[in-house]
PDB file of N, CA, C and O in Angstrom:
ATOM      1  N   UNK A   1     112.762 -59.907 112.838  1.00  0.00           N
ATOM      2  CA  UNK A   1     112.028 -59.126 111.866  1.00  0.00           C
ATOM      3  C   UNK A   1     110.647 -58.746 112.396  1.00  0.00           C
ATOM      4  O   UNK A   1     110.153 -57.692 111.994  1.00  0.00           O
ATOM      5  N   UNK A   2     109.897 -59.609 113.373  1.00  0.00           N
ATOM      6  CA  UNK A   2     108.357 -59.432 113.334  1.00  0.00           C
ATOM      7  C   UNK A   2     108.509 -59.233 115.007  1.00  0.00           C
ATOM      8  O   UNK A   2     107.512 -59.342 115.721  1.00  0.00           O
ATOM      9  N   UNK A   3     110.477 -58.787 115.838  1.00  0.00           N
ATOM     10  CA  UNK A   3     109.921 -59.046 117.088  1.00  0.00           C
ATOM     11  C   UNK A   3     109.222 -57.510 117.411  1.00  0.00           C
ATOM     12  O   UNK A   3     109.138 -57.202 118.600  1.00  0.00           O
ATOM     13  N   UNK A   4     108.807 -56.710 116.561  1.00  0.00           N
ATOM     14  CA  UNK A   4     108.746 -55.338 116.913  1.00  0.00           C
ATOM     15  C   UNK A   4     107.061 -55.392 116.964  1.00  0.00           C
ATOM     16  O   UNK A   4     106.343 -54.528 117.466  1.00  0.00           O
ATOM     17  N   UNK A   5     106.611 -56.664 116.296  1.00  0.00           N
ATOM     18  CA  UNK A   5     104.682 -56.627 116.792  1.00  0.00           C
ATOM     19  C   UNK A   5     104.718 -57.145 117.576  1.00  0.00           C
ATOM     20  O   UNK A   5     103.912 -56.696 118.390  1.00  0.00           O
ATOM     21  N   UNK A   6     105.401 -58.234 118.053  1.00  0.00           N
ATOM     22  CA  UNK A   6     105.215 -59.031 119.565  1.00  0.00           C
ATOM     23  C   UNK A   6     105.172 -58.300 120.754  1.00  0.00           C
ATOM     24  O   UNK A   6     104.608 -58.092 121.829  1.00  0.00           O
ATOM     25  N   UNK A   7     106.044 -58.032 120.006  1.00  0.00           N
ATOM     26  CA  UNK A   7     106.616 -56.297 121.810  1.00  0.00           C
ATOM     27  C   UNK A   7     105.572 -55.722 121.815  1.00  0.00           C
ATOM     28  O   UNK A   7     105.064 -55.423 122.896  1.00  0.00           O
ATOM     29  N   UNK A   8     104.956 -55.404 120.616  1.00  0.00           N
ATOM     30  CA  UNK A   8     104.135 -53.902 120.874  1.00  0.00           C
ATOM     31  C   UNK A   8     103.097 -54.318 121.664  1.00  0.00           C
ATOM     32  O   UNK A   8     103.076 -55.471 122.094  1.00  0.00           O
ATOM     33  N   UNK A   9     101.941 -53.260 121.993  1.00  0.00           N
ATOM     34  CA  UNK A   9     100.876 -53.187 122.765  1.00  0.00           C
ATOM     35  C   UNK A   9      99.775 -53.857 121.541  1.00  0.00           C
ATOM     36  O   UNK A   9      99.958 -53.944 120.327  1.00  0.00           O
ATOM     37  N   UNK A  10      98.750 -54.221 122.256  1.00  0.00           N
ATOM     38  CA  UNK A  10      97.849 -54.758 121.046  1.00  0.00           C
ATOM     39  C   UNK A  10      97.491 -53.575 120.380  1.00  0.00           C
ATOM     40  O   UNK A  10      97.573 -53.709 119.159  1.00  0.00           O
ATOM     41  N   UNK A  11      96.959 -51.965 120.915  1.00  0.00           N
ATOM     42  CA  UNK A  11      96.621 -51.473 120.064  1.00  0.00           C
ATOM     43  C   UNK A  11      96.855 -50.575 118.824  1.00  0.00           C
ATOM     44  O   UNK A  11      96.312 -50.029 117.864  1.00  0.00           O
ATOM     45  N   UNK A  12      98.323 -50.837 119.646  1.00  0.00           N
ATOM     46  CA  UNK A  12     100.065 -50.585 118.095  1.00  0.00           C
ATOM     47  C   UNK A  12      99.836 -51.958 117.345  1.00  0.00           C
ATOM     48  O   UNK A  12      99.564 -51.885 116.146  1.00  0.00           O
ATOM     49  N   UNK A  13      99.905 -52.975 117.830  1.00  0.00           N
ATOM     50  CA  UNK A  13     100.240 -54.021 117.121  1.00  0.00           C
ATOM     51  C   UNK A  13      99.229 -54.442 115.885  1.00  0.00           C
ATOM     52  O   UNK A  13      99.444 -55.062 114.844  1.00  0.00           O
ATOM     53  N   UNK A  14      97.648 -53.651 116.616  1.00  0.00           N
ATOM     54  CA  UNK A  14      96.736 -53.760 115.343  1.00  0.00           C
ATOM     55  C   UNK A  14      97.141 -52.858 114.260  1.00  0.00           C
ATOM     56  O   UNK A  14      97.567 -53.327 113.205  1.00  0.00           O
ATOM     57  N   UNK A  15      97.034 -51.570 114.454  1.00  0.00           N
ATOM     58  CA  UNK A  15      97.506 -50.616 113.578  1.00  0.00           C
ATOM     59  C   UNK A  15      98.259 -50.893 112.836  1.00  0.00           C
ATOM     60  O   UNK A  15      97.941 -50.809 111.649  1.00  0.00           O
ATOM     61  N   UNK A  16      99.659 -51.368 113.219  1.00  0.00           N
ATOM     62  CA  UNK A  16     100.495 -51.848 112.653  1.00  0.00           C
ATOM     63  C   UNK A  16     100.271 -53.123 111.303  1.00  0.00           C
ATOM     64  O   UNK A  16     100.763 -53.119 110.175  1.00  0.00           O
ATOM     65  N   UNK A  17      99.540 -53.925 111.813  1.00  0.00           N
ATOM     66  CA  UNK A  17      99.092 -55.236 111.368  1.00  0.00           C
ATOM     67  C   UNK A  17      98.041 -54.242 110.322  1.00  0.00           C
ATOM     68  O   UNK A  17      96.975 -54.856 110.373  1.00  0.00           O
ATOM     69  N   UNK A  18      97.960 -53.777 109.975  1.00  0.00           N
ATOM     70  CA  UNK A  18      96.595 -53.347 109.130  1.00  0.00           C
ATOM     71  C   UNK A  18      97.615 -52.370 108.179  1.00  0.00           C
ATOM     72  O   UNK A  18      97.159 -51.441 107.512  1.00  0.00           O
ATOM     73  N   UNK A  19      99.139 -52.735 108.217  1.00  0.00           N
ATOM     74  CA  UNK A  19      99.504 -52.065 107.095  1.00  0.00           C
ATOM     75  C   UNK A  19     100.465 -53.183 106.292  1.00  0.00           C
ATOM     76  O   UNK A  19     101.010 -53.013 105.202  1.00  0.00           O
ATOM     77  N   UNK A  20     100.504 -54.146 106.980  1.00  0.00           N
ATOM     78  CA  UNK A  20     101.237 -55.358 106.589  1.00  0.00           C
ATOM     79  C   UNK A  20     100.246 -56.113 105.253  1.00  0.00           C
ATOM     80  O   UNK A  20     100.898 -56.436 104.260  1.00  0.00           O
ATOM     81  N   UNK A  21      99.117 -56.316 105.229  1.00  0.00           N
ATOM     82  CA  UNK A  21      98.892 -57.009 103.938  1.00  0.00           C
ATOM     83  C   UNK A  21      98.000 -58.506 104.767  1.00  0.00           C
ATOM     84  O   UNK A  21      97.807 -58.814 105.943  1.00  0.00           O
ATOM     85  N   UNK A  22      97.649 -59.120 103.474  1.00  0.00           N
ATOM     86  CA  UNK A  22      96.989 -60.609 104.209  1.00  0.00           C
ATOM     87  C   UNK A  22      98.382 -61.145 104.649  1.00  0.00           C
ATOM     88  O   UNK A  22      98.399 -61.396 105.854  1.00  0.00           O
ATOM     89  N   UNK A  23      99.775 -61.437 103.885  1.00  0.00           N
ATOM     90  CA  UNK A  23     100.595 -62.394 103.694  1.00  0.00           C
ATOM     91  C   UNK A  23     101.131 -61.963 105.248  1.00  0.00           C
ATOM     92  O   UNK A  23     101.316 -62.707 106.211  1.00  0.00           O
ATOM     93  N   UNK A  24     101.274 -60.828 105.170  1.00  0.00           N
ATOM     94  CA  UNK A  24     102.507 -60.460 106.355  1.00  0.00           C
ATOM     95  C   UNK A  24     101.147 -60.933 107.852  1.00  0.00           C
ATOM     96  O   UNK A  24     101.413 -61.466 108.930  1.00  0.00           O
ATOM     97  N   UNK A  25     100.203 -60.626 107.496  1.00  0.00           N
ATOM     98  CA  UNK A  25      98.924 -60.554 108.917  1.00  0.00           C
ATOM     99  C   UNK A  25      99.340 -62.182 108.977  1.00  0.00           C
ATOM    100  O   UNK A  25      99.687 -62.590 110.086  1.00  0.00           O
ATOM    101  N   UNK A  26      99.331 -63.005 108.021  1.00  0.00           N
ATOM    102  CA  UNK A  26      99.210 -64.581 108.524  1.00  0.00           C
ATOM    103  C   UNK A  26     100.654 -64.771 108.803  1.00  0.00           C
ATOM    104  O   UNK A  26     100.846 -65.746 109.529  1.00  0.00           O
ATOM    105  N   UNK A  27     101.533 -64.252 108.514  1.00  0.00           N
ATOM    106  CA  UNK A  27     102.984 -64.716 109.021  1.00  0.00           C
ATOM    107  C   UNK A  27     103.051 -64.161 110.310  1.00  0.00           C
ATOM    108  O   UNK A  27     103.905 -64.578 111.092  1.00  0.00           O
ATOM    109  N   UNK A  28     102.142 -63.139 110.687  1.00  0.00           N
ATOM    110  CA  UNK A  28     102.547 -62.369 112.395  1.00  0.00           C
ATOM    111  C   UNK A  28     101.604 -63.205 112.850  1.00  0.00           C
ATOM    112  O   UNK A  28     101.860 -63.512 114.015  1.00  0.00           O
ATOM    113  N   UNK A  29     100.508 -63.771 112.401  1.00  0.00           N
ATOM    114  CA  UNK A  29      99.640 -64.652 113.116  1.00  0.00           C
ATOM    115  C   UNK A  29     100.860 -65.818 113.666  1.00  0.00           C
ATOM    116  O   UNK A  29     101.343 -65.978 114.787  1.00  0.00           O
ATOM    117  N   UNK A  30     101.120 -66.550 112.326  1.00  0.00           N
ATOM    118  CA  UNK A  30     102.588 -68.131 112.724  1.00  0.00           C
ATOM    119  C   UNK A  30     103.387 -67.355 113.877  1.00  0.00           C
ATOM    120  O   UNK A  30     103.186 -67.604 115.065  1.00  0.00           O
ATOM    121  N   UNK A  31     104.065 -66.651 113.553  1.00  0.00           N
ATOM    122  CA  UNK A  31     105.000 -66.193 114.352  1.00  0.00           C
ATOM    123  C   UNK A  31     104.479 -66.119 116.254  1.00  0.00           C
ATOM    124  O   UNK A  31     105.141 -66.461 117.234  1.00  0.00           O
ATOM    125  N   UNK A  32     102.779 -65.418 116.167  1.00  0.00           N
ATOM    126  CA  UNK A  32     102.330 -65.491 117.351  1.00  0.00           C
ATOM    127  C   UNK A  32     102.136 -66.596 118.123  1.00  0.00           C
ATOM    128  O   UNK A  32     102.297 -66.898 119.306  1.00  0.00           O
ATOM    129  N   UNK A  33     101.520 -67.413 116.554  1.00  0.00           N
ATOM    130  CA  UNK A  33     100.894 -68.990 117.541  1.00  0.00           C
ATOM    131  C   UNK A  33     102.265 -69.983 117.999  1.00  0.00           C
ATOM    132  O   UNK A  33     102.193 -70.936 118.775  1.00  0.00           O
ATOM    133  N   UNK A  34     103.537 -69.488 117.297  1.00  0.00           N
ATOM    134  CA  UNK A  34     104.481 -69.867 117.765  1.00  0.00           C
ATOM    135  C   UNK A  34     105.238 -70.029 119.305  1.00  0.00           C
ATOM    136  O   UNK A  34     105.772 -70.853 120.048  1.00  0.00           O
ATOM    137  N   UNK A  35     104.775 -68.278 119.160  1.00  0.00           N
ATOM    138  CA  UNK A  35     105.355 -67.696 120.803  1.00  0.00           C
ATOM    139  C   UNK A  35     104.306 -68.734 121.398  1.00  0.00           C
ATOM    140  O   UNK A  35     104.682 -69.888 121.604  1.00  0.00           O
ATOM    141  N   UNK A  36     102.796 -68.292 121.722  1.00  0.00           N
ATOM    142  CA  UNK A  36     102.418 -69.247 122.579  1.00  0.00           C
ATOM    143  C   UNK A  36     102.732 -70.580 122.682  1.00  0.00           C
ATOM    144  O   UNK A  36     102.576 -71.075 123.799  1.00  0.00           O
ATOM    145  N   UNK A  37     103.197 -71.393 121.663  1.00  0.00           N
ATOM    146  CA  UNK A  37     102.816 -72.729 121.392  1.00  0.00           C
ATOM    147  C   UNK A  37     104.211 -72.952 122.264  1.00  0.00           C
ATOM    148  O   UNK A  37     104.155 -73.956 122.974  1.00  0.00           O
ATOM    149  N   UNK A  38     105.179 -72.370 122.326  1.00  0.00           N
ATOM    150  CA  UNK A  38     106.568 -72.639 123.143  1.00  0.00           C
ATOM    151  C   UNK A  38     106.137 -72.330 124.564  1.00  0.00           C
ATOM    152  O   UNK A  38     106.239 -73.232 125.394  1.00  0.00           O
ATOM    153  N   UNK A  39     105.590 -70.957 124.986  1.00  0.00           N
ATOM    154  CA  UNK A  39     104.913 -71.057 126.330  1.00  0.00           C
ATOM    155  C   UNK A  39     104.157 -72.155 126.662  1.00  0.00           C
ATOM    156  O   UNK A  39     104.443 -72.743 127.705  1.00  0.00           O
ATOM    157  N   UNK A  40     103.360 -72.500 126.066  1.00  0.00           N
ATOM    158  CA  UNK A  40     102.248 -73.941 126.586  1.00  0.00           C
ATOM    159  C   UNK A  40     103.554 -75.021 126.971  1.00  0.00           C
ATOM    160  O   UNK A  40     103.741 -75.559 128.062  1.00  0.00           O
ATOM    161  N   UNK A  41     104.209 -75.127 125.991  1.00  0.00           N
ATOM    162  CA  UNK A  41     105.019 -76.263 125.807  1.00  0.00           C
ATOM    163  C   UNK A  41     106.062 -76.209 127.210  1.00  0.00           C
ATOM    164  O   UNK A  41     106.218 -77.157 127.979  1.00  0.00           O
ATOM    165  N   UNK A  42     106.677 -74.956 127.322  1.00  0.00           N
ATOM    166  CA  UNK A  42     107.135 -74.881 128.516  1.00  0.00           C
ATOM    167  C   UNK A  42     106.529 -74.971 130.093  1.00  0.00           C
ATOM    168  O   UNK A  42     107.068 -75.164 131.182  1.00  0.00           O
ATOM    169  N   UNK A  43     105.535 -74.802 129.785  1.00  0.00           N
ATOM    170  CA  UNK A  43     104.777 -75.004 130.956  1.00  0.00           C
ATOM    171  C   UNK A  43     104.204 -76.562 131.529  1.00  0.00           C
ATOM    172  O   UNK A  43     103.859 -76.999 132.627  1.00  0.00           O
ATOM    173  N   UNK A  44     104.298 -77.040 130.325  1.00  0.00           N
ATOM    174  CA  UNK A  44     103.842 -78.253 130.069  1.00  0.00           C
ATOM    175  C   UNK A  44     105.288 -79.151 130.887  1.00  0.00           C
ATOM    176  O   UNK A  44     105.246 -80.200 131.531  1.00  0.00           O
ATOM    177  N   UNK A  45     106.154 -78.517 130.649  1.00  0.00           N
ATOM    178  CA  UNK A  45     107.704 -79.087 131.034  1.00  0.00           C
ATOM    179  C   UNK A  45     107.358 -78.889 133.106  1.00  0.00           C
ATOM    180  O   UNK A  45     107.256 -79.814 133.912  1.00  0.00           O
ATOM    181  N   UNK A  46     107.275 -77.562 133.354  1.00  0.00           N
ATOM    182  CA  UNK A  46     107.309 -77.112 134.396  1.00  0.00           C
ATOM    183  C   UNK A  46     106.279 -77.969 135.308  1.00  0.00           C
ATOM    184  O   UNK A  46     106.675 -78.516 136.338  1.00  0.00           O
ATOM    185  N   UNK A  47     104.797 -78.062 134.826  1.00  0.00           N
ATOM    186  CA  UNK A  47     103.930 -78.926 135.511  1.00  0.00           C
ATOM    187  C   UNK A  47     104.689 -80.387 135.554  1.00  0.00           C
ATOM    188  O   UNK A  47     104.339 -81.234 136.376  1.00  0.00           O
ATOM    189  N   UNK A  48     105.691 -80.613 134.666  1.00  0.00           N
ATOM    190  CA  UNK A  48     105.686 -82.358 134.114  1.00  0.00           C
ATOM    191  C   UNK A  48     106.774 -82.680 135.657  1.00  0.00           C
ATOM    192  O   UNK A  48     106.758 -83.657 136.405  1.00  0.00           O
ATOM    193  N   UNK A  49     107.629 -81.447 135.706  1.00  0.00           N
ATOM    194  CA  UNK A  49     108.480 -81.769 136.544  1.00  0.00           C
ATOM    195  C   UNK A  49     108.559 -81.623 138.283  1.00  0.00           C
ATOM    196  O   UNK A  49     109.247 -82.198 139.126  1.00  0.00           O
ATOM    197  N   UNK A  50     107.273 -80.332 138.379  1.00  0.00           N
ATOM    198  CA  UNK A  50     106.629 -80.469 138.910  1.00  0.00           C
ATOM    199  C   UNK A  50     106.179 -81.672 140.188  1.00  0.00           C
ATOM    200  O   UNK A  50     106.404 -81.820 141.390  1.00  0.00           O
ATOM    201  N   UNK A  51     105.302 -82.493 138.938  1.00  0.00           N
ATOM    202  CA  UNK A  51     104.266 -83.644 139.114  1.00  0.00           C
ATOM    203  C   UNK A  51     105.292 -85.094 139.777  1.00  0.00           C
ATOM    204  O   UNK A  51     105.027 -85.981 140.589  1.00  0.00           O
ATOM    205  N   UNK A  52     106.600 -84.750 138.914  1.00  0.00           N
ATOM    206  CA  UNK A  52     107.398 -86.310 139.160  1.00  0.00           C
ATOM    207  C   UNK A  52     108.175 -85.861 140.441  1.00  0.00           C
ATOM    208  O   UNK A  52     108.873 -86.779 140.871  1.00  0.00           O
ATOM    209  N   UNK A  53     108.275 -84.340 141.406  1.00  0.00           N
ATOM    210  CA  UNK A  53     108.826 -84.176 142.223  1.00  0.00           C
ATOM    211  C   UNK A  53     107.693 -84.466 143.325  1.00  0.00           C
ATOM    212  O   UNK A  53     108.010 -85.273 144.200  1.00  0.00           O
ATOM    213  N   UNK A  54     106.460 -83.923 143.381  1.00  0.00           N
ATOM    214  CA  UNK A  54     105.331 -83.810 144.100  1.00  0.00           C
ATOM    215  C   UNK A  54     105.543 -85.784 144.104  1.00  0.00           C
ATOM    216  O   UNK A  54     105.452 -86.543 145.069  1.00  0.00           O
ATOM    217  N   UNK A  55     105.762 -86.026 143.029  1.00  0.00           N
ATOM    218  CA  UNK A  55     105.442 -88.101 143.545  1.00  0.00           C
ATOM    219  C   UNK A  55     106.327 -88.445 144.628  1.00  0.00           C
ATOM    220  O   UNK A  55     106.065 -88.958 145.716  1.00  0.00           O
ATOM    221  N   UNK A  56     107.804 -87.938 143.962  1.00  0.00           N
ATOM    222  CA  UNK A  56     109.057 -88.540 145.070  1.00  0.00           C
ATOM    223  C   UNK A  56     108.561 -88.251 146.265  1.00  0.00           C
ATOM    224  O   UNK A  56     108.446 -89.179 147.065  1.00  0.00           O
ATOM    225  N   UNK A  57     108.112 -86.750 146.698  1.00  0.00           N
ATOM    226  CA  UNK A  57     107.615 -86.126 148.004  1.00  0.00           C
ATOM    227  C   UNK A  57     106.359 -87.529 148.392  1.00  0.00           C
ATOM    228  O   UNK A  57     106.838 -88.452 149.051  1.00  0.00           O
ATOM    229  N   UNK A  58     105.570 -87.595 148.185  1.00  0.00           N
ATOM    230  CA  UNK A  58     104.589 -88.265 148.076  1.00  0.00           C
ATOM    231  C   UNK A  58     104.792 -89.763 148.326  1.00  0.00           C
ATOM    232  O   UNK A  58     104.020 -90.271 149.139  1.00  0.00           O
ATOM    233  N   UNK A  59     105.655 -90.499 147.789  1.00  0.00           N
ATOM    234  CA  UNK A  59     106.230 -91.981 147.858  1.00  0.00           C
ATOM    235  C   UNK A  59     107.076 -91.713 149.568  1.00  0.00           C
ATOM    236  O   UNK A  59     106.944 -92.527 150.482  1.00  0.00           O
ATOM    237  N   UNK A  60     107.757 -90.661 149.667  1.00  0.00           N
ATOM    238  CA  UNK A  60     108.439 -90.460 151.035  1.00  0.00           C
ATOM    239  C   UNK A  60     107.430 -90.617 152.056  1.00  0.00           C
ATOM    240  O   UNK A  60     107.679 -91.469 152.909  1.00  0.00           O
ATOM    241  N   UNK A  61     106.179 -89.883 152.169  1.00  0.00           N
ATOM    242  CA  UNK A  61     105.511 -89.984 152.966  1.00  0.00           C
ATOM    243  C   UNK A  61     104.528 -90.864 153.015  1.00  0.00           C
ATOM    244  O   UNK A  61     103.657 -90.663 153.861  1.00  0.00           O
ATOM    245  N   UNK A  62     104.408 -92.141 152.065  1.00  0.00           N
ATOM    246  CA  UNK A  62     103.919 -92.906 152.226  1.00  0.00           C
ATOM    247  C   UNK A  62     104.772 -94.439 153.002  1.00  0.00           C
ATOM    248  O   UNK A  62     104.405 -95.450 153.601  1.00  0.00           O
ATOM    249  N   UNK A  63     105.886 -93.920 152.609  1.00  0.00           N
ATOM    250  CA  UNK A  63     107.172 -94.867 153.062  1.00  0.00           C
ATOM    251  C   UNK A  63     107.273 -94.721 154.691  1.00  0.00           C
ATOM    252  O   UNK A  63     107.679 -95.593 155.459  1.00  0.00           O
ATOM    253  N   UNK A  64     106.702 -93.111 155.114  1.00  0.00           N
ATOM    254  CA  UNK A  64     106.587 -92.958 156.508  1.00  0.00           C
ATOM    255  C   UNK A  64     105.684 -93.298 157.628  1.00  0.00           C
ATOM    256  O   UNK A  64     105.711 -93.752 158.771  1.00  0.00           O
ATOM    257  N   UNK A  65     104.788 -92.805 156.636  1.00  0.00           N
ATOM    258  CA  UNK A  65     103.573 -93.506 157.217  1.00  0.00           C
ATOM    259  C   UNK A  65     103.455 -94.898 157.680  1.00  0.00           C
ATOM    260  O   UNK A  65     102.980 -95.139 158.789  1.00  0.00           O
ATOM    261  N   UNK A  66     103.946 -96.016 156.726  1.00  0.00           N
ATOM    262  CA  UNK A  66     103.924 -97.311 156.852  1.00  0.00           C
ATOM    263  C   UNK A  66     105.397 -97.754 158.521  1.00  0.00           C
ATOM    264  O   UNK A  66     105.565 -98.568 159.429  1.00  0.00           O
ATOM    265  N   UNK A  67     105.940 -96.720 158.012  1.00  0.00           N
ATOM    266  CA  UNK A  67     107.160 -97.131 158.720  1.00  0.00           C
ATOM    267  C   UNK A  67     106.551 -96.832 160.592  1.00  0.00           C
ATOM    268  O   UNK A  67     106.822 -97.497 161.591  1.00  0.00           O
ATOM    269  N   UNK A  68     105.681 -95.589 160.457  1.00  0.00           N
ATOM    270  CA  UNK A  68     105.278 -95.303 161.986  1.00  0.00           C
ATOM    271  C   UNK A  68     103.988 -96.512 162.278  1.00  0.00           C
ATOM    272  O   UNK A  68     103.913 -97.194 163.300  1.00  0.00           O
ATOM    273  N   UNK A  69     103.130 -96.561 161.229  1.00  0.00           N
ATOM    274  CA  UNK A  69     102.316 -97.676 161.256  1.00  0.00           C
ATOM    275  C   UNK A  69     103.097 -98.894 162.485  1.00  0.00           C
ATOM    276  O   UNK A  69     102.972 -98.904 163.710  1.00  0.00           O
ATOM    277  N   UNK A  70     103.787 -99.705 161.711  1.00  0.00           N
ATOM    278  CA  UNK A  70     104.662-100.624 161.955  1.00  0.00           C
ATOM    279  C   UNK A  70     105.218-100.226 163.198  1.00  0.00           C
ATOM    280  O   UNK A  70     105.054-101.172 163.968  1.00  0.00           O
ATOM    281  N   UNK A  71     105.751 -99.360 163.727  1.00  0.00           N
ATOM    282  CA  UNK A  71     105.900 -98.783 165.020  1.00  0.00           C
ATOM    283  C   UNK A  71     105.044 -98.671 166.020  1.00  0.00           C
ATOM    284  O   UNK A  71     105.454 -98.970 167.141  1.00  0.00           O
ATOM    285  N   UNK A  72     103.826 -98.270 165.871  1.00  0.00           N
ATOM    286  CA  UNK A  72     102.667 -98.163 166.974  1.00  0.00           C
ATOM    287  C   UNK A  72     102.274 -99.482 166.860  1.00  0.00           C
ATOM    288  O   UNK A  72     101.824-100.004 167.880  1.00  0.00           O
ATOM    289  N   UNK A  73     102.359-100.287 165.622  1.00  0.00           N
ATOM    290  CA  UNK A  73     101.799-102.055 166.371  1.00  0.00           C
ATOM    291  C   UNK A  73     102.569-102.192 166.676  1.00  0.00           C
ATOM    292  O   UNK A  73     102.246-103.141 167.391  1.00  0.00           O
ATOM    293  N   UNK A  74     104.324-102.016 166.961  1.00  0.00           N
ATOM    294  CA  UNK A  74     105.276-102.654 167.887  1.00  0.00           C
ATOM    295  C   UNK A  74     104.823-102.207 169.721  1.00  0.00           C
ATOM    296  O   UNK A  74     104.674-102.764 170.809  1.00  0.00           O
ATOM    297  N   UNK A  75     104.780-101.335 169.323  1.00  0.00           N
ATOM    298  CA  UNK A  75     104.357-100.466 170.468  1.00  0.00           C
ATOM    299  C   UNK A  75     103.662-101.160 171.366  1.00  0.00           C
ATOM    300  O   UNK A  75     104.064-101.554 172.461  1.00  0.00           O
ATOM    301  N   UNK A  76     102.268-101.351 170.728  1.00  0.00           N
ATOM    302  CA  UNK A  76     100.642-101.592 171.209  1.00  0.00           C
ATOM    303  C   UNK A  76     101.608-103.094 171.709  1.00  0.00           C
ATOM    304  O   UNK A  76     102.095-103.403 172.796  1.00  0.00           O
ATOM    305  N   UNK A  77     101.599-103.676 170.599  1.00  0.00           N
ATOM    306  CA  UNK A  77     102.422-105.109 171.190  1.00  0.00           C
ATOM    307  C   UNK A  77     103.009-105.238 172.364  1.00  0.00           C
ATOM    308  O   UNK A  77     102.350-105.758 173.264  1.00  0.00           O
ATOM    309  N   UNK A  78     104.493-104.763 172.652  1.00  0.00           N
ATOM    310  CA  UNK A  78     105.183-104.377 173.732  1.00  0.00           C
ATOM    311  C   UNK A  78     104.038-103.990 174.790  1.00  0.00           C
ATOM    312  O   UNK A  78     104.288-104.652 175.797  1.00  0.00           O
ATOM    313  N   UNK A  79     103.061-103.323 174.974  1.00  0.00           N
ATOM    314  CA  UNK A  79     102.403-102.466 175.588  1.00  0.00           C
ATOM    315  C   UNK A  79     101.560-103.904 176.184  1.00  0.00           C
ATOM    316  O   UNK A  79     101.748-104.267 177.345  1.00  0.00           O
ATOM    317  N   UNK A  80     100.772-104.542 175.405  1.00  0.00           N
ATOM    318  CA  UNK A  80     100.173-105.716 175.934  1.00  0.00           C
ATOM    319  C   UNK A  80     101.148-106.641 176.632  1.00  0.00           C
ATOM    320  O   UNK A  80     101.133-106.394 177.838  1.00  0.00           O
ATOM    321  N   UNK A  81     101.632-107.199 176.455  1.00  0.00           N
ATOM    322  CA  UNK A  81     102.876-108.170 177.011  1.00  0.00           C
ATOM    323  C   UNK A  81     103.090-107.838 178.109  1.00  0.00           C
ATOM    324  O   UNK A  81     102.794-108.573 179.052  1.00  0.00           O
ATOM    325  N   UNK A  82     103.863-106.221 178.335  1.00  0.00           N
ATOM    326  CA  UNK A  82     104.145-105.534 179.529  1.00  0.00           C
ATOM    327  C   UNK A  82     102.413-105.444 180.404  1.00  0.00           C
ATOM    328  O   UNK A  82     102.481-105.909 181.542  1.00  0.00           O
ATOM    329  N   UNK A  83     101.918-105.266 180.266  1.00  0.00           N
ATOM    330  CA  UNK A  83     100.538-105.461 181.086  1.00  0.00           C
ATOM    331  C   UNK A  83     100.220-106.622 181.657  1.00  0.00           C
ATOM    332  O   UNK A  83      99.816-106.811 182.804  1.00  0.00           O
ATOM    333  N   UNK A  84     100.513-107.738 180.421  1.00  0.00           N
ATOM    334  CA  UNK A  84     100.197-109.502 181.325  1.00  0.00           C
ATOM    335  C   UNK A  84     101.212-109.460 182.225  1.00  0.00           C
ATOM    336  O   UNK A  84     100.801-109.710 183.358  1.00  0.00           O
ATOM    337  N   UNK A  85     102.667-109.188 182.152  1.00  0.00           N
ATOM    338  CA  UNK A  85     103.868-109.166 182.598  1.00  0.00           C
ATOM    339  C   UNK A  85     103.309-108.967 183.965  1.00  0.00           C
ATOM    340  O   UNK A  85     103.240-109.763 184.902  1.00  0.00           O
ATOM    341  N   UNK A  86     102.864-107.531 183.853  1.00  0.00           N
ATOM    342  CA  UNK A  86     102.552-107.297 185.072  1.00  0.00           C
ATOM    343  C   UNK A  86     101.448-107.973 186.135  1.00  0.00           C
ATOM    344  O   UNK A  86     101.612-108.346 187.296  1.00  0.00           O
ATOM    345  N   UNK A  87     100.612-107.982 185.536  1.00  0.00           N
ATOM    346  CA  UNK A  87      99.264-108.472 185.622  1.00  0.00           C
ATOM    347  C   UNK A  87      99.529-110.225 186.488  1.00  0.00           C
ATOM    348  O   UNK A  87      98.840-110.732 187.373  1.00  0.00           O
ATOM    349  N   UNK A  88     100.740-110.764 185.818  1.00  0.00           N
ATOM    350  CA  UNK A  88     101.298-112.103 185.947  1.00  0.00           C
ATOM    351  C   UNK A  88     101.757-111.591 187.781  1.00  0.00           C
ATOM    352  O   UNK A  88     101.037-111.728 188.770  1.00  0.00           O
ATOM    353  N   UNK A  89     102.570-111.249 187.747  1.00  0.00           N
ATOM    354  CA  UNK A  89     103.369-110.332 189.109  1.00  0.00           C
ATOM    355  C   UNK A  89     102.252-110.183 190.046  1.00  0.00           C
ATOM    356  O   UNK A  89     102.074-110.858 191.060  1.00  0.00           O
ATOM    357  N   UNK A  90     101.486-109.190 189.587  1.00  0.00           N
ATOM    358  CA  UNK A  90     100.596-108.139 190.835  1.00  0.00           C
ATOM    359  C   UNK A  90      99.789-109.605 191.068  1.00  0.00           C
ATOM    360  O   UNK A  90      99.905-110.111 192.184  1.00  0.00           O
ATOM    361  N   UNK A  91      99.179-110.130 190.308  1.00  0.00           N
ATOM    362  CA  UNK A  91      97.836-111.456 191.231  1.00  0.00           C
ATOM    363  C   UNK A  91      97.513-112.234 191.274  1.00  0.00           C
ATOM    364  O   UNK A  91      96.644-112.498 192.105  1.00  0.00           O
TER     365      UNK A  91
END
């Protein structure tokens, strides 16, 4: 019934609205704060899901980090040993 002010341009939609009355102006008002209030709300969804994908991403690369961590002290480790090793040998 009211999707023909939504559509319109604002400066149809005023015109328009200025032949509707107080009752009909506050029902195209509900009807408006409606539309937005479902946009916010959807968006609200989109950031939410967003946010819990950006974590998984986020927990991965913290899982990596630790994991190469743990690798370069194996490393460094191995790396010392092999030096006395040698060190033992050469003198």
């Amino acid at each position: 019934m009211w999707q023909w002010l939504l559509a319109a341009e604002p400066a149809d939609a005023l015109s328009q609205l200025t032949s509707l009355g107080a009752a009909g102006i506050m029902g195209a008002m509900w009807l408006w704060e409606r539309r937005q209030s479902q946009q916010r709300d959807q968006q609200l969804d989109e950031s939410h899901a967003r946010i819990l994908g950006d974590r998984v991403q986020l927990d991965q690369l913290i899982e990596v980090v630790k994991t190469n961590a743990e690798a370069m002290t194996r490393l460094g480790t191995v790396q010392d040993q092999l030096v006395r090793t040698l060190e033992k040998k050469g003198g």
